[in-house]
C-alpha positions as CSV (number, residue, x, y, z in Angstrom):
1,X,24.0,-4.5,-11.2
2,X,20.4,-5.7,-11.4
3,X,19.4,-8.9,-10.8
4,X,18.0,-11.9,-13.4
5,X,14.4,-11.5,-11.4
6,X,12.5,-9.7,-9.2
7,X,10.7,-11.7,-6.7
8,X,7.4,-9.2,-4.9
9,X,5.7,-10.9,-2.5
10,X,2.7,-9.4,-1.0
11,X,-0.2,-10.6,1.6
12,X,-1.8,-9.7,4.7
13,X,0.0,-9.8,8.5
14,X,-0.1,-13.3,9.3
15,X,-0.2,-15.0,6.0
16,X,2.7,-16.6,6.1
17,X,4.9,-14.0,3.8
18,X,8.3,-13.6,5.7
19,X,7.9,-18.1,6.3
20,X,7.7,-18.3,2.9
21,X,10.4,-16.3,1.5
22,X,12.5,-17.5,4.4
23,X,12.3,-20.7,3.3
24,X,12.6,-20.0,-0.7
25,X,16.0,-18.2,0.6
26,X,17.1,-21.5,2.4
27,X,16.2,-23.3,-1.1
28,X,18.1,-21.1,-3.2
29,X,20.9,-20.6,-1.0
30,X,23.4,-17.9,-2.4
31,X,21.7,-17.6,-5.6
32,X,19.3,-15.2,-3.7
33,X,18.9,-12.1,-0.9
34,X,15.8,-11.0,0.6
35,X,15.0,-7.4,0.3
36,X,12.6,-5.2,2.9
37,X,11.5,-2.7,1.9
38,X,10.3,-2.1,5.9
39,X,13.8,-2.3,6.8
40,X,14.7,1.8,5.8
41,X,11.3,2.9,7.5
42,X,12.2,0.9,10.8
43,X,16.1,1.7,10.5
44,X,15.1,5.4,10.2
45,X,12.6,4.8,13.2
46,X,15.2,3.4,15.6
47,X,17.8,6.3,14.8
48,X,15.2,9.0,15.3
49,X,13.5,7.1,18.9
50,X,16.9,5.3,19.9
51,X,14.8,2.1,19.6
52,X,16.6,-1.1,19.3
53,X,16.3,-1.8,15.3
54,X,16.6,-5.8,15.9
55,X,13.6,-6.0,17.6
56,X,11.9,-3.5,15.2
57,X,12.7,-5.6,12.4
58,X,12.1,-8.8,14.3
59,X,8.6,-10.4,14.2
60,X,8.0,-9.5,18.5
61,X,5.3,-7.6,20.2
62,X,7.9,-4.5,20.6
63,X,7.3,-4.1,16.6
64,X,4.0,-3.8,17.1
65,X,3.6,-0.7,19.6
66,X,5.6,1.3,17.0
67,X,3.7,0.1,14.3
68,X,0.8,2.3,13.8
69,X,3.4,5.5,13.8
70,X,6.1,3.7,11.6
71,X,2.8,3.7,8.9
72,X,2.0,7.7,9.5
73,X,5.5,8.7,9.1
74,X,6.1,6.5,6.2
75,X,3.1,7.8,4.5
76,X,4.1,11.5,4.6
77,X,7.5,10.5,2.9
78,X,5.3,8.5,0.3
79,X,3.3,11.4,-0.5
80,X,6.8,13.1,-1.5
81,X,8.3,10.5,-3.6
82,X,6.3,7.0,-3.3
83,X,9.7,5.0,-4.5
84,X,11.7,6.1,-1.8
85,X,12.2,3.3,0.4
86,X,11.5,0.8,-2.7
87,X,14.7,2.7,-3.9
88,X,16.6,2.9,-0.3
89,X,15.7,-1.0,0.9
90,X,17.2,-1.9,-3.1
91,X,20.6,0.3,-2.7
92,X,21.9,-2.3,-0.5
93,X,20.9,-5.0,-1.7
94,X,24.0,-7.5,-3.2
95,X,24.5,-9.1,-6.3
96,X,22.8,-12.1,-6.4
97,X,20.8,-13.6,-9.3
98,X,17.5,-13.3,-7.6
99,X,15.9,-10.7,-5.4
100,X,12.9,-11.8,-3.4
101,X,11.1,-8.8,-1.9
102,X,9.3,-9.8,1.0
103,X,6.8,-7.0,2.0
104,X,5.5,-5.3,-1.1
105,X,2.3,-3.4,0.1
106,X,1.0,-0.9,-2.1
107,X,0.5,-0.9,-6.1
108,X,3.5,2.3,-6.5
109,X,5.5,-0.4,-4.4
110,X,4.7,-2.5,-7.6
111,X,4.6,0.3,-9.7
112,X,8.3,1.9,-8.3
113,X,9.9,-1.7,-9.3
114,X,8.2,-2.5,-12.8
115,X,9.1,1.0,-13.6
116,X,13.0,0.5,-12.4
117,X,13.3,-3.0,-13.4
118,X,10.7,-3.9,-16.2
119,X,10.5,-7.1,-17.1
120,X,12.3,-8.8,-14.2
121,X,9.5,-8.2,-12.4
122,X,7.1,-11.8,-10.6
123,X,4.4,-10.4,-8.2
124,X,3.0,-13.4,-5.5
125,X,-0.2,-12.9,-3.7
126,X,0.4,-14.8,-0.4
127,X,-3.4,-15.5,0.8
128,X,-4.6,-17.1,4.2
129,X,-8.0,-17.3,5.4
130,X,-8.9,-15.3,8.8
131,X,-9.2,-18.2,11.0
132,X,-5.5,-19.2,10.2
133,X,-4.6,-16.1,10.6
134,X,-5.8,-15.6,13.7
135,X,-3.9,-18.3,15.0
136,X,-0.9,-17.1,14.3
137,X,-1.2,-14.3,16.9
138,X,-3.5,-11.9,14.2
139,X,-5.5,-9.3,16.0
140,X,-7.2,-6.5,14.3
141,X,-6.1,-3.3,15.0
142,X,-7.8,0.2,14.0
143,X,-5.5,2.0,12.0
144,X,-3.3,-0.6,10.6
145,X,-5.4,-3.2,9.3
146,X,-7.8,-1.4,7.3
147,X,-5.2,1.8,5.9
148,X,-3.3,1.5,2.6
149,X,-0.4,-0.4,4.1
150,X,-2.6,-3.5,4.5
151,X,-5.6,-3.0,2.3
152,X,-3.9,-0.8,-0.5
153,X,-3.4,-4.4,-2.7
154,X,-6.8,-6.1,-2.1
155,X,-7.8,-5.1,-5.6
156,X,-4.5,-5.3,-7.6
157,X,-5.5,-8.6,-9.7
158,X,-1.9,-9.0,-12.1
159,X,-0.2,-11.4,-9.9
160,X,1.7,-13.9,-11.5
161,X,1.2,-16.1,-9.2
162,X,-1.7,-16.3,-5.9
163,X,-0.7,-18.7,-3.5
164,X,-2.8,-20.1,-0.3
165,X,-1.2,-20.3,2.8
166,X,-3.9,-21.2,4.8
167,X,-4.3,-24.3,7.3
168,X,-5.0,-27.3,5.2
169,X,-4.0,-26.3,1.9
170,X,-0.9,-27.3,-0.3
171,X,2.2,-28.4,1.3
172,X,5.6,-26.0,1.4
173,X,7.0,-27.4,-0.5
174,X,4.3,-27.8,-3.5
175,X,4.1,-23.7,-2.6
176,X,7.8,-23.4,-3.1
177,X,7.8,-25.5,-6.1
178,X,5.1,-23.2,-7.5
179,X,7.2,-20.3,-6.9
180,X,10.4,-21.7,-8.2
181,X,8.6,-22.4,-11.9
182,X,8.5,-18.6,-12.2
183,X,12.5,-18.7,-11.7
184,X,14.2,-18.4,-15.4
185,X,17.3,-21.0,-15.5
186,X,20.3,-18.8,-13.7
């Protein structure tokens, strides 16, 4: 069963995406689940290195050394069918009213869902300056920052809705409220 509406969240590491939709989830309470669609690439990357997947999918350091190979393998099964893990993170998901997707990062991630879904479809740009970014523990890094994973949506302009998450801009809860007046009455 399909949801009521599709939340796709998308920004840069650091912006603030998976504090965000964390606390939308705590708002909405059952109404909503969040879907990864990083969860099948790093659930197929602990089987195939017997890594420990809670740590993959956990915001540590350990994350991090796997990283830049997560995004080559990923990739090559992109290039063979670019819905794949858009369709493996959704075949899981439960039925709840609202979906909130919280790592779109590439226009067919965007494309896969308005072509499944349609209209239930809400894309949010989360933005965040570099300075705030930095201090919360960004650091360049060749390979990952400035590839398709990170950069892919830098010139995708049909958000619905482009938040700032930087230091000194709106409060959470004026973000949240922004987000929630995309919500149709469930």
């Amino acid at each position: 069963m399909a949801p009521g509406i599709i939340l796709l969240f998308s920004g840069k590491r650091k912006s603030g995406k998976d504090f965000l939709t964390d606390h939308l989830q705590q708002e909405l309470k059952e109404k909503c689940e969040i879907i990864k669609i990083s969860a099948p690439i790093k659930s197929h990357w602990a089987k195939e290195n017997n890594l420990n997947l809670d740590e993959l999918l956990s915001h540590s350091e350990y994350k991090e050394q796997y990283r830049l190979e997560m995004i080559r393998w990923s990739d090559s099964v992109r290039e063979k069918d670019y819905g794949y893990f858009c369709r493996e993170a959704c075949s899981n998901a439960s039925e709840k009213p609202i979906w909130i997707v919280s790592d779109i990062r590439r226009k067919n991630d965007i494309r896969w869902f308005k072509e499944t879904y349609k209209d239930l479809i809400k894309t949010i740009r989360i933005t965040a300056d570099l300075e705030t970014r930095i201090k919360r523990g960004f650091q360049f890094k060749d390979g990952v920052d400035n590839v398709a994973s990170e950069c892919d949506l830098d010139d995708y302009d049909q958000w619905d809705l482009v938040i700032n998450n930087g230091e000194g801009n709106v409060s959470l809860q004026e973000q949240l409220n922004c987000i929630k007046q995309l919500l149709p009455i469930l």
